[in-house]
C-alpha positions as CSV (number, residue, x, y, z in Angstrom):
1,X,44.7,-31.9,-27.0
2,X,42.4,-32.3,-30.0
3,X,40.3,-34.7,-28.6
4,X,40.5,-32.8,-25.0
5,X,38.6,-29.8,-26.5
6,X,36.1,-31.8,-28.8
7,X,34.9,-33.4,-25.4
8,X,34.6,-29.9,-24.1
9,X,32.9,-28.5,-26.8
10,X,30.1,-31.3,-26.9
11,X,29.6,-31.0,-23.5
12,X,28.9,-27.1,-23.7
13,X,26.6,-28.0,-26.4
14,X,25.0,-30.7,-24.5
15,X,24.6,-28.4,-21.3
16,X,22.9,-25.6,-23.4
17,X,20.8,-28.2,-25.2
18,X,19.7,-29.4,-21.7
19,X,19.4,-26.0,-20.8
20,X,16.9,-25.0,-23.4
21,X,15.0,-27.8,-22.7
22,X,14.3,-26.7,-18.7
23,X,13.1,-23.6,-20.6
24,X,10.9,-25.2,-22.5
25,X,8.7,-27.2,-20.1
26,X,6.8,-23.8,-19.3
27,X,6.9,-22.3,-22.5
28,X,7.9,-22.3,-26.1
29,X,11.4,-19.9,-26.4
30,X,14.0,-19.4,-28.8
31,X,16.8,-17.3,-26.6
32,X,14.7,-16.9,-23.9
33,X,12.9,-13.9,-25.6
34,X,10.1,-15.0,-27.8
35,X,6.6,-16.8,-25.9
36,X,4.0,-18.3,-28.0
37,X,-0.2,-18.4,-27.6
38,X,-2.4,-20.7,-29.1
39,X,-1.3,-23.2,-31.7
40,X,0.1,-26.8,-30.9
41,X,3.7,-26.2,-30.3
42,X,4.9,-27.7,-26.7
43,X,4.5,-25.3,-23.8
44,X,3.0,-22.7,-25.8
45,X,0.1,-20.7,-24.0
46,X,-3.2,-20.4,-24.3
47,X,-4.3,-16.9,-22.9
48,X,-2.2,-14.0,-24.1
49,X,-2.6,-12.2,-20.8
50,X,-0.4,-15.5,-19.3
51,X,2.2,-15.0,-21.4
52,X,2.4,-11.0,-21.1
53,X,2.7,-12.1,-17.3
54,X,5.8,-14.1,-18.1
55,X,7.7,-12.1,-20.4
56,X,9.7,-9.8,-19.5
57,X,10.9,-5.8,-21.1
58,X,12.3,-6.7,-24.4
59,X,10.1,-10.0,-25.4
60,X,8.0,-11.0,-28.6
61,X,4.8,-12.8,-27.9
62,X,3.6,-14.4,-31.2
63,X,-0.4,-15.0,-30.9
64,X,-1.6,-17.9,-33.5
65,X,-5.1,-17.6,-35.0
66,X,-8.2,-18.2,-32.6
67,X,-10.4,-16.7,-30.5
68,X,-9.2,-15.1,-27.2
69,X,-11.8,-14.2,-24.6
70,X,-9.9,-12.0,-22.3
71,X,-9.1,-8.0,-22.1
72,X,-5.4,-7.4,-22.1
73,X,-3.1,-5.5,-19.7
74,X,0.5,-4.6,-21.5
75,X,2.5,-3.5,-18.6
76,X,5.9,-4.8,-20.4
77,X,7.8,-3.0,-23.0
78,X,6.6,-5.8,-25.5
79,X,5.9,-7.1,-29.2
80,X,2.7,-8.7,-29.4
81,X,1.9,-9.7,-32.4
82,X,-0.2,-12.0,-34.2
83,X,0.6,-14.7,-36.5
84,X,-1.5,-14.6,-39.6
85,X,-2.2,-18.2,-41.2
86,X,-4.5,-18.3,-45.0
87,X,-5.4,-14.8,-44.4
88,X,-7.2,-14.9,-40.9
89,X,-6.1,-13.4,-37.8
90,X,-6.0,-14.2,-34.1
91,X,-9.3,-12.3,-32.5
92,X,-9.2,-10.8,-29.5
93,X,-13.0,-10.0,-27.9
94,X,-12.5,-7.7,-24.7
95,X,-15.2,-7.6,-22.1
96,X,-13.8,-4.7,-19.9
97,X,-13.7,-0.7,-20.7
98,X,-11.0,-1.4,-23.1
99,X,-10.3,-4.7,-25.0
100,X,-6.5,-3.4,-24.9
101,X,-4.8,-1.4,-22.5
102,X,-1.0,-0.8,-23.5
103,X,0.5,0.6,-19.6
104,X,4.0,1.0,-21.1
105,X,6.5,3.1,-23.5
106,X,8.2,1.3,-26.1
107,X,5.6,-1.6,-26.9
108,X,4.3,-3.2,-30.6
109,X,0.5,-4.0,-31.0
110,X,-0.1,-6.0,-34.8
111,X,-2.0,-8.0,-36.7
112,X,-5.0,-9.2,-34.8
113,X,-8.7,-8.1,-34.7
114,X,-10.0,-6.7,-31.9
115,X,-13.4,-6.3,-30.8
116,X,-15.5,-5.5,-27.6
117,X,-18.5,-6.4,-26.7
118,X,-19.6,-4.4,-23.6
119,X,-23.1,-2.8,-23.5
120,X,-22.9,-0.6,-26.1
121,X,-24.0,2.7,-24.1
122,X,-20.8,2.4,-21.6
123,X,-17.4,3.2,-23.3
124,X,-15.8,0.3,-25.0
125,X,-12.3,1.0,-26.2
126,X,-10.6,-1.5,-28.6
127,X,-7.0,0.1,-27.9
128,X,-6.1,2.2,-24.8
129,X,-2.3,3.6,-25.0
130,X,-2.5,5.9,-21.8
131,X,-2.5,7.0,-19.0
132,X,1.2,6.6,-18.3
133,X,3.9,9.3,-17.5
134,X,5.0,11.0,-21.1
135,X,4.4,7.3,-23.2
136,X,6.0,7.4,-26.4
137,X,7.1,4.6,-29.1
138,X,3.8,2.8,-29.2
139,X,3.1,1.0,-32.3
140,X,-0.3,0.1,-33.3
141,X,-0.4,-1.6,-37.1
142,X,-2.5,-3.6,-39.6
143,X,-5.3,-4.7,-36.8
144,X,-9.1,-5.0,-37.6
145,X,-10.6,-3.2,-34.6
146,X,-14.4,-3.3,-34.0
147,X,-15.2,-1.0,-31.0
148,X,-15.7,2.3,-29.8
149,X,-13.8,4.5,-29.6
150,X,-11.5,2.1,-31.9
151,X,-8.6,3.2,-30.1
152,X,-7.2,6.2,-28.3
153,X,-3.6,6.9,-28.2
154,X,-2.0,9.7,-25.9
155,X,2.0,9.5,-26.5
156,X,4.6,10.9,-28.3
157,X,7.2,9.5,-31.1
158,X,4.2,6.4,-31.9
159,X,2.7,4.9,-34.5
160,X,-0.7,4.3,-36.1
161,X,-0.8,2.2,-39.2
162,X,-2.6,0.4,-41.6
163,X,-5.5,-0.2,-39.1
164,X,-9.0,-0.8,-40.7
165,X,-11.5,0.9,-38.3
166,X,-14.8,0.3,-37.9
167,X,-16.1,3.1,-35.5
168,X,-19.8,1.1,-34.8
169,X,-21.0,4.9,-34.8
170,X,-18.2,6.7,-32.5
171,X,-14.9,7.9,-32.9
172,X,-12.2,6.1,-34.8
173,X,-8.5,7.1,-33.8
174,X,-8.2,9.7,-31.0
175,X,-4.1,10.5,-31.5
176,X,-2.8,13.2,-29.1
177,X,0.9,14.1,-28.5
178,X,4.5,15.1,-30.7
179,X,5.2,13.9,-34.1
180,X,3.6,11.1,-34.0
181,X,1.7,9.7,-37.5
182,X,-1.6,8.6,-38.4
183,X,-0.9,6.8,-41.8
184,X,-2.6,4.0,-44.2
185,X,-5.6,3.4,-41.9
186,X,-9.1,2.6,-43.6
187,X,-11.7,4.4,-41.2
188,X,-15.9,3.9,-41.5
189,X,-18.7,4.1,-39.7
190,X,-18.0,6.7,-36.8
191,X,-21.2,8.4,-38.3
192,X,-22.8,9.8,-34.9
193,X,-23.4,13.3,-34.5
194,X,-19.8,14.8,-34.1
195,X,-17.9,11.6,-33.7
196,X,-15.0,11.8,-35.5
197,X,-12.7,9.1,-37.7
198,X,-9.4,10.4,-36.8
199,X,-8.7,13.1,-34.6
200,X,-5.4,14.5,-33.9
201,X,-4.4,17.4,-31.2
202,X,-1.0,18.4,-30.2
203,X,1.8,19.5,-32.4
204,X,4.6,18.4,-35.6
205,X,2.0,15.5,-36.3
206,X,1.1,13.5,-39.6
207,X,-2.1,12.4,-40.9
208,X,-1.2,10.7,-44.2
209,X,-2.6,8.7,-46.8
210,X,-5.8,7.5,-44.5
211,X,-8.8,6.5,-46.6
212,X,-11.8,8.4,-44.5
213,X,-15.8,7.3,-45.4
214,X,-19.1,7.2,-44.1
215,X,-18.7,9.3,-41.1
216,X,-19.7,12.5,-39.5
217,X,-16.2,14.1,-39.2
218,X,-13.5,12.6,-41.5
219,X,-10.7,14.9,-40.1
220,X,-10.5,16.8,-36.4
221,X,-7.3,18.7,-36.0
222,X,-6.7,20.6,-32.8
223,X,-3.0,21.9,-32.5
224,X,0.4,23.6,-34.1
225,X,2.0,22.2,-36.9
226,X,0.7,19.5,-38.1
227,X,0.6,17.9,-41.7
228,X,-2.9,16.4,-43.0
229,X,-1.9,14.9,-46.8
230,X,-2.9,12.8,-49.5
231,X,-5.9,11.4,-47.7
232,X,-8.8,9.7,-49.5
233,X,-11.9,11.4,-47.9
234,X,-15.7,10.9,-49.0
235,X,-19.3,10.6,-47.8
236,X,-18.8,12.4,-44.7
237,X,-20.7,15.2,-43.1
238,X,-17.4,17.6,-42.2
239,X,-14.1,16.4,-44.3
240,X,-11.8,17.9,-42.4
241,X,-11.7,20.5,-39.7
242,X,-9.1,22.2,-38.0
243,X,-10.3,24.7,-34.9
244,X,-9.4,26.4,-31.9
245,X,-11.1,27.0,-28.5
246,X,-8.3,27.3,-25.6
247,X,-4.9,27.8,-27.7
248,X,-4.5,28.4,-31.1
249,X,-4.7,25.8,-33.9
250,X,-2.1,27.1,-36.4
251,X,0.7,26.5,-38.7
252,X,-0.7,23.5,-39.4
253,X,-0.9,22.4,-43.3
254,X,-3.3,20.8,-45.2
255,X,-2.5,19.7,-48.9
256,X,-3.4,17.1,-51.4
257,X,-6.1,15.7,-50.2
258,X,-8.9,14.4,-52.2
259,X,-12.5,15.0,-51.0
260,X,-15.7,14.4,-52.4
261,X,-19.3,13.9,-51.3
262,X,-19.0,15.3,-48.1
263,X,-21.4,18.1,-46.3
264,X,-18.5,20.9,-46.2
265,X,-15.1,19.7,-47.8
266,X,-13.0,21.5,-45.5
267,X,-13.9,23.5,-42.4
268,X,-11.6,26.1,-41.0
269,X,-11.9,27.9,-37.7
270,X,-8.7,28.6,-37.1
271,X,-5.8,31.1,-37.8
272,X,-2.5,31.2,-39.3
273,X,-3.0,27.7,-41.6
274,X,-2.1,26.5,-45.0
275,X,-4.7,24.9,-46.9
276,X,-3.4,23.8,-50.4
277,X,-3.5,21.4,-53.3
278,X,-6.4,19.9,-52.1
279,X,-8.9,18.7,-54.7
280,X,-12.7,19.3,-53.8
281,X,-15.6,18.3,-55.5
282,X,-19.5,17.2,-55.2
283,X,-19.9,18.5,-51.8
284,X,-22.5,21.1,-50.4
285,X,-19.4,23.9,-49.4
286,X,-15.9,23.0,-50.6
287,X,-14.3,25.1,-47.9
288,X,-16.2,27.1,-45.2
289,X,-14.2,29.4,-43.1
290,X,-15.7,30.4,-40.2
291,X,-13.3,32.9,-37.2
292,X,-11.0,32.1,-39.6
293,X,-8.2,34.9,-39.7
294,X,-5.1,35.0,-41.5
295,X,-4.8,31.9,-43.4
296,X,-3.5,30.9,-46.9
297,X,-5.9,29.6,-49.4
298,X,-4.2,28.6,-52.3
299,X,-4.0,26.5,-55.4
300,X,-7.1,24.1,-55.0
301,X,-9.2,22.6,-57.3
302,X,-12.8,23.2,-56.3
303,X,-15.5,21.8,-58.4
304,X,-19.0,21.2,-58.9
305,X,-20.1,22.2,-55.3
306,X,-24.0,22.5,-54.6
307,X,-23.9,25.4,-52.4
308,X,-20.6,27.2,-53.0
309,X,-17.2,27.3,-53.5
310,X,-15.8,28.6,-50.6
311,X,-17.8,30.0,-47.9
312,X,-17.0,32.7,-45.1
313,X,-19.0,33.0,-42.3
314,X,-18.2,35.8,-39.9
315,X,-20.2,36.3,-37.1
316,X,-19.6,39.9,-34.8
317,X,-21.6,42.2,-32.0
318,X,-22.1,39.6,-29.3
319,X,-20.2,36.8,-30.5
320,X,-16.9,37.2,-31.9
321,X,-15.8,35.6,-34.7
322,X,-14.8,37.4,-37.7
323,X,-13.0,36.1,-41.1
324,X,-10.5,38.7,-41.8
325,X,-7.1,39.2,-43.2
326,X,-6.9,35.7,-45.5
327,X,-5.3,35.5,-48.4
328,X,-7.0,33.2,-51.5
329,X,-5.2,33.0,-54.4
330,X,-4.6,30.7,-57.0
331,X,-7.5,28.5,-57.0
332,X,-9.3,27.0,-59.4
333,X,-13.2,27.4,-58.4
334,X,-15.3,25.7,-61.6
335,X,-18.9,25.3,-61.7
336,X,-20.1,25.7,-58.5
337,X,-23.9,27.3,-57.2
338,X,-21.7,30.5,-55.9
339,X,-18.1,31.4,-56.6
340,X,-17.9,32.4,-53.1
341,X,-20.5,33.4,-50.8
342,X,-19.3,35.9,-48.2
343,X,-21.1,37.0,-45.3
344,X,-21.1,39.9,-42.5
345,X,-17.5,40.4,-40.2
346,X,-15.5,39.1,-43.1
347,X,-13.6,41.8,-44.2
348,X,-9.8,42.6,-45.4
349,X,-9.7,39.2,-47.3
350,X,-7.7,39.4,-50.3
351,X,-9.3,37.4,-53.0
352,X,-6.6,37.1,-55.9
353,X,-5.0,35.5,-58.9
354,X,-8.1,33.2,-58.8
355,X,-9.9,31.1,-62.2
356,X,-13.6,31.6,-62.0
357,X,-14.8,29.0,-64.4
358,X,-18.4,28.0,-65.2
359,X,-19.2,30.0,-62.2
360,X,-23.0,30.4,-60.8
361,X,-23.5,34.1,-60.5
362,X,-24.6,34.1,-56.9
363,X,-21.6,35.1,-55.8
364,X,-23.4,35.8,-52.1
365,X,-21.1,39.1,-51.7
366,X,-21.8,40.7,-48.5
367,X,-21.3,44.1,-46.5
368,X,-22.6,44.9,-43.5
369,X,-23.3,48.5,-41.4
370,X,-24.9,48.5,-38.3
371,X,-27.3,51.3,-36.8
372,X,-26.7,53.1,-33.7
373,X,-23.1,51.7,-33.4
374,X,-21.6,52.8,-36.7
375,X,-20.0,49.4,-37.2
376,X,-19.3,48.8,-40.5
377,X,-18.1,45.6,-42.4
378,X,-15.1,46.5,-44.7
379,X,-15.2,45.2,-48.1
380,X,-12.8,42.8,-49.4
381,X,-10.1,42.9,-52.1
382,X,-11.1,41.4,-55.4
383,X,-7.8,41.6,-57.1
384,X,-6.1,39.9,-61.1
385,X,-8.8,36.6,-60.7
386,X,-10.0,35.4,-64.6
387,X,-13.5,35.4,-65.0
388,X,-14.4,33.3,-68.1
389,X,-17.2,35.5,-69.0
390,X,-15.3,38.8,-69.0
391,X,-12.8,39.5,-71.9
392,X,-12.8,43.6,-71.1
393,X,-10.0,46.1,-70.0
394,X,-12.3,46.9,-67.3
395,X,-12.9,46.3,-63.8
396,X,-15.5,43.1,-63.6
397,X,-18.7,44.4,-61.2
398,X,-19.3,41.5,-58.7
399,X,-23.4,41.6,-57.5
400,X,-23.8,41.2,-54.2
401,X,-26.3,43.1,-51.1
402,X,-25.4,45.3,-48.1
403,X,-27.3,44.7,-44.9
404,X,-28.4,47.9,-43.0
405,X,-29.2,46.9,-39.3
406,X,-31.2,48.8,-37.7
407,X,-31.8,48.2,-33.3
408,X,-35.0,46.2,-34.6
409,X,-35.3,45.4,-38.5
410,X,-32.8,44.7,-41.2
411,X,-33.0,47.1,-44.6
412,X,-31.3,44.8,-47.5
413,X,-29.8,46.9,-50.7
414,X,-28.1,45.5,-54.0
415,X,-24.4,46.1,-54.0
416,X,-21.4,45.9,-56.2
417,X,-17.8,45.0,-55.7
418,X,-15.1,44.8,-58.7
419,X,-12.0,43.3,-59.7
420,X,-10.5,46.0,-60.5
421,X,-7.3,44.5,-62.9
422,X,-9.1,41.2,-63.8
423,X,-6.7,38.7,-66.0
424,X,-7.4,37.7,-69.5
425,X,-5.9,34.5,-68.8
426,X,-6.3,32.2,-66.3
427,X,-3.9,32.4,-63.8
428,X,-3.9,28.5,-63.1
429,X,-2.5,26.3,-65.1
């Protein structure tokens, strides 16, 4: 009986040996799941597209370094991902609209670098994750991508990671959708007039820990509740902005970011948001709000700015956006050309608990009344800030002018605001 299922045994073995064998005379598999390109292992392929055509929902496709000449459809739930031998990567160099186009949910995009080369005034996508019923689970990680836009992702529950993204003048990562996160990517070069490195729109999404340079947006946020962190942003002309045009953009937080360089640090036109923590320094406005209404500004450090601190910009009459009703507190606001520099239809504000250090004494302080209509610009609340020059139990005089507007010329006066109850200490530590 021993003997009897011994035999048996080695002939199952046998079979299954056999069997894997069959398998193997069109392509390299290990359980019928895994399909290799390039390299000199037996059966293995030699465009990926082939092998995408002959896996099926479930499969890894391993891509060994090279050069592929081919743009890529993904219609298979699929891993594709390339083998990385002495630090070099397969390259992929697309020809069509998009280099890849991922046509499927639950699918895994890494390691390889991706470039287009299509005449450079049509649209050249490196990666395309779209245009497919509610996609979600997409993962797009540690690729090189050369093209632009670098690649555009509309899903939901997906993944963009440790990309490095060279924009070649446009946009960078276009992410819309739910919860999905934007994290570790090294982004340049999308320096054309509004084109932006990473731009995220929808809601519960996070932007984290990206390193954002040499561009003309760093930052575009569009949506509800969204979480923009610890992101290394310089040299660009906006930092970050979060507006609103159609629906609102609010509840969305933006903390402990370090920016520098840039044209304006942060730009805000938006309401209901969070912007704190944030560390802002060497750029021409640290923060500009502009139709800007009921946010938080609190506990920044904003330093060394050539034009000011933070900025509001309220426009009224025949277009509409006012800066009302925020709250700035707890900020630290050191050596700046203006403290702040408020302008017209920015009113209500409460400006408290604030350090005022080094600060240049154009502090840009703004009201506004205008002639016939009686509308008048309501002062803001200067409340408890420390002033570094000002060691007196009375209420610190803040210069500023009031505009008169008349139907056809503008009358400009001095005017004073106060902290009334300004601290003798500073309030931040």
């Amino acid at each position: 009986m021993k003997w009897i299922c011994l035999s048996i045994s080695f002939l199952l073995l046998l079979f299954s040996f056999s069997g894997s064998l069959q398998i193997k005379t069109s392509c390299y598999c290990e359980n019928g799941n895994i399909l290799y390109v390039g390299g000199n292992g037996e059966g293995n392929y030699s465009s990926i597209q082939d092998a995408i055509n002959a896996a099926e929902n479930g499969y890894t496709i391993y891509v060994y370094p090279g050069y592929y000449n081919e743009s890529i459809v993904i219609n298979k739930s699929i891993s594709l991902i390339g083998i990385i031998e002495d630090g070099e990567k397969p390259v992929i160099i697309g020809s069509g609209t998009e280099t890849i186009w991922i046509a499927v949910n639950d699918t895994s995009v890494k390691n390889f670098v991706i470039r287009n080369l299509i005449d450079s005034d049509i649209t050249n996508r490196g990666i395309l994750a779209a245009r497919i019923y509610k996609p979600h689970n997409i993962h797009i990680e540690n690729n090189t991508i050369f093209a632009s836009p670098s690649i555009v992702m509309s899903a939901n529950y997906s993944t963009i990671a440790n990309n490095t993204i060279d924009g070649m003048g446009d946009d960078g990562i276009l992410s819309s959708g739910f919860k999905n996160k934007v994290i570790f990517n090294n982004v340049c070069n999308c320096s054309e007039e509004f084109s932006i490195a990473i731009y995220v729109g929808g809601r519960y999404n996070i932007v984290y820990e990206n390193t954002i340079h040499n561009n003309s947006i760093g930052i575009s946020c569009y949506g509800r509740h969204n979480n923009i962190s610890y992101n290394l942003i310089y040299k660009n002309r906006i930092g970050i902005e979060i507006w609103e045009v159609f629906s609102p953009s609010s509840y969305n937080e933006i903390h402990d970011n370090f920016i520098y360089k840039c044209g304006e640090g942060i730009k805000l036109s938006a309401s209901y948001n969070r912007i704190y923590k944030n560390n802002i320094s060497s750029c021409d406005t640290a923060i500009r709000m502009y139709g800007a209404c009921y946010n938080v500004i609190e506990n920044n450090t904003i330093y060394n700015n050539s034009w000011a601190g933070i900025e509001m910009d309220g426009t009224g009459e025949e277009i509409n956006f006012p800066v009302r009703n925020n709250t700035i507190r707890y900020n630290k606001i050191i050596k700046n050309s203006r403290f702040l520099a408020i302008g017209g239809y920015c009113s209500n504000n409460y400006i408290i608990k604030n350090d005022f250090i080094d600060y240049g004494k154009l502090a840009g302080v703004v009201a506004e009344i205008y002639i016939p209509s009686k509308r008048v610009s309501i002062p803001n609340k200067w409340e408890g800030n420390y002033w570094d020059d000002w060691n007196k139990l009375l209420p610190k005089p803040i210069k500023g002018y009031i505009c008169v507007h008349f139907s056809r010329f503008t009358n400009v006066y001095p005017f004073i605001v106060f902290d009334w109850h300004p601290s003798l200490q500073p309030n931040c530590s």
